[in-house]
Structure formats: C-alpha cells, structure tokens
C-alpha positions, 0 to 999 in steps of 0.5 A: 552706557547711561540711559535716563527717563525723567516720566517713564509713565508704564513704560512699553506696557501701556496699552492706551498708547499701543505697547509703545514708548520711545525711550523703551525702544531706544534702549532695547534696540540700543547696539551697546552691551553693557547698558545702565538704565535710571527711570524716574516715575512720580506715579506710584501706580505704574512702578510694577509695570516699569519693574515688569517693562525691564526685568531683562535688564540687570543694570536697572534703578527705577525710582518713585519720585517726582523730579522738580526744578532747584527753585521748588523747596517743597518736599512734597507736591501735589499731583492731579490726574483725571479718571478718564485717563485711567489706568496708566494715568500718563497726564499726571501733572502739578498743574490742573489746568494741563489735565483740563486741557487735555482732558476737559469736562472730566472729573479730576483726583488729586495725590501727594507725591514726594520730591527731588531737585534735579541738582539732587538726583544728577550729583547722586547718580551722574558725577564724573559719568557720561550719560549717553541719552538723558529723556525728559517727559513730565507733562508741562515741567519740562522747561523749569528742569532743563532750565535748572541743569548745569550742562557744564558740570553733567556730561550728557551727550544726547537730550530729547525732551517735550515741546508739546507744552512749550510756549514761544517764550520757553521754546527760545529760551531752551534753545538758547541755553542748549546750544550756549552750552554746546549742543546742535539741534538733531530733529525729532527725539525719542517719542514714537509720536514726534512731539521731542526735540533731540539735541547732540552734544557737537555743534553744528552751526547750521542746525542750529540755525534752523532749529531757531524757527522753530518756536515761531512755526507750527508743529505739524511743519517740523518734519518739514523742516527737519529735512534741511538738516544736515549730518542729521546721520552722522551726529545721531 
C-alpha cells in the first residue's frame, strides 16, 4: 500500500508535540505488510529526523521540497518561520502573516526553498497506482493544492487535510470538489490533535450532507457533529 505526507515536519521525533504525529502512526500501526511511504518536507532542518523517524522502513522516499499548487511558476520560494518555534520549526509557511498569527511579537527569519507542482510530483510518483492515505499539512497552502489535484486522473482512496487555516469560503469550495469527485466526508483525519478532515472514496449521501455544516459552525462542535455519521466503521 502507498502512503503520502505532503509537510511531515520531524515526523514522530519532535518533542514540542509529545513524540506524536498522526500520519506516523497511521502507517506503523497500519495492518498492511508491504508498505510504501512518500514524505515530503520543505524544511531542510528536519530531513535527518524523518530519515531517523522511518529507518525501519524499507520502502521509504523522503523528499526536500516545497510541494506548491499548478499556478506557482516559481522555482524557488521563500519561507518564513519564527525562532520561537525552534527546533523543529513546524510553522514554516510562504505566508508571514500565518507565522504572525501563531506566533505574535516574535522575531521572524526568512529562507529560500526549491519547489515542485503537485501535478509535477503525482505524474512522477503515482501514475496508474493506488495510494491508500494521501495527508496534506502545509501550514495555510493546504486549499491552492487540493484545489490543483486532479482526482480523476490519481486514484487516492483516503484524503485527510488541515482545516485549521481555512476560511468559509475554501472550506465550501473543498467540499465540493471532493464529493464531485466522489468522496464521502469520514470524520476527523490523521492528526492526533483533530484539527484534519478524512474524506473516503465511496459516496455516502448522508455524510455528505452533514459535512456540508461544517464551514458555517465552530470547530470545537466537530466531534459533535461527527457522531450523526453513519458507517463511519464500515468506510474507515
């Protein structure tokens, strides 16, 4: 089975976050023998710790780029992160004010990062293959890369991405897109700390229906919420 993080951060070797990464767990508790991992991480400084995080793993390809929507040309982009945030840096984001947000009135570096097209990176690595668990987390770029997949071309069975930084607007807009294409909204996604959404690939109506209130209610009545779905076990 394929498994792919778009922001892997340090993976399960970050202490600020408790040793604890969703998208880790996922895979090493995952009942499937034969396992092929893709991890992406724009931060050069937390390469070592994902080599270290899945040594065990023989099926493993770790890649030091910056993952960015078709519409970017750019080659290269620049980065910001805050020192605060150090050592891991995990809010490392193109959009300064996403690091001022999170981490006011702390002094903000800057560093250049090579790019690729997620058009770029799924012809190269997932023509005519099934991936099993396709998580994304990249700090506020989240929606500009779902929005430029082509689910009808890249055959992804399980999607969890970050809401935390969506507006209403975005959150619509994911939404539809996904189940146009034939997902079903599947409750909270990989992160330990509930801020993903899961979507499935297998249509179910009513999910689908309830996840359409979730851009127009507050995220602490998610967990809420999720209790009226149904076959949540049975799609998993």
């Amino acid at each position: 089975m394929i498994f792919v993080h778009i922001g892997a951060g340090a993976g399960d070797l970050d202490p600020k976050v408790n040793y604890r990464d969703g998208f880790s767990e996922l895979v090493k508790n995952h009942e499937s023998k034969i396992k092929k991992i893709y991890v992406v991480e724009a931060n050069p400084i937390n390469i070592k710790k994902l080599k270290k995080c899945w040594k065990k793993y023989k099926a493993v390809k770790i890649f030091n780029f910056a993952i960015v929507s078709n519409r970017i040309n750019k080659k290269k982009i620049k980065f910001y992160y805050s020192v605060k945030d150090a050592p891991h840096y995990q809010l490392f984001s193109t959009d300064i004010n996403h690091i001022k947000r999170n981490l006011p009135d702390s002094k903000i570096k800057n560093t250049t990062i090579k790019t690729m097209k997620i058009m770029d990176f799924m012809k190269k690595n997932f023509t005519k293959k099934i991936i099993e668990s396709f998580s994304i987390d990249v700090e506020g770029g989240d929606f500009d890369i779902i929005m430029s997949l082509d689910f009808k071309k890249y055959n992804i069975q399980n999607i969890s991405l970050e809401y935390l930084h969506l507006n209403v607007i975005e959150k619509k807009k994911i939404l539809r897109k996904l189940i146009k294409n034939g997902y079903s909204y599947n409750g909270f996604g990989v992160d330990h700390n509930n801020i993903d959404w899961s979507f499935k690939k297998k249509i179910n109506n009513w999910n689908n229906w309830v996840s359409k209130l979730m851009p127009f209610i507050h995220r602490k009545h998610y967990k809420r919420l999720n209790k009226l779905l149904i076959n949540k076990k049975n799609i998993n």
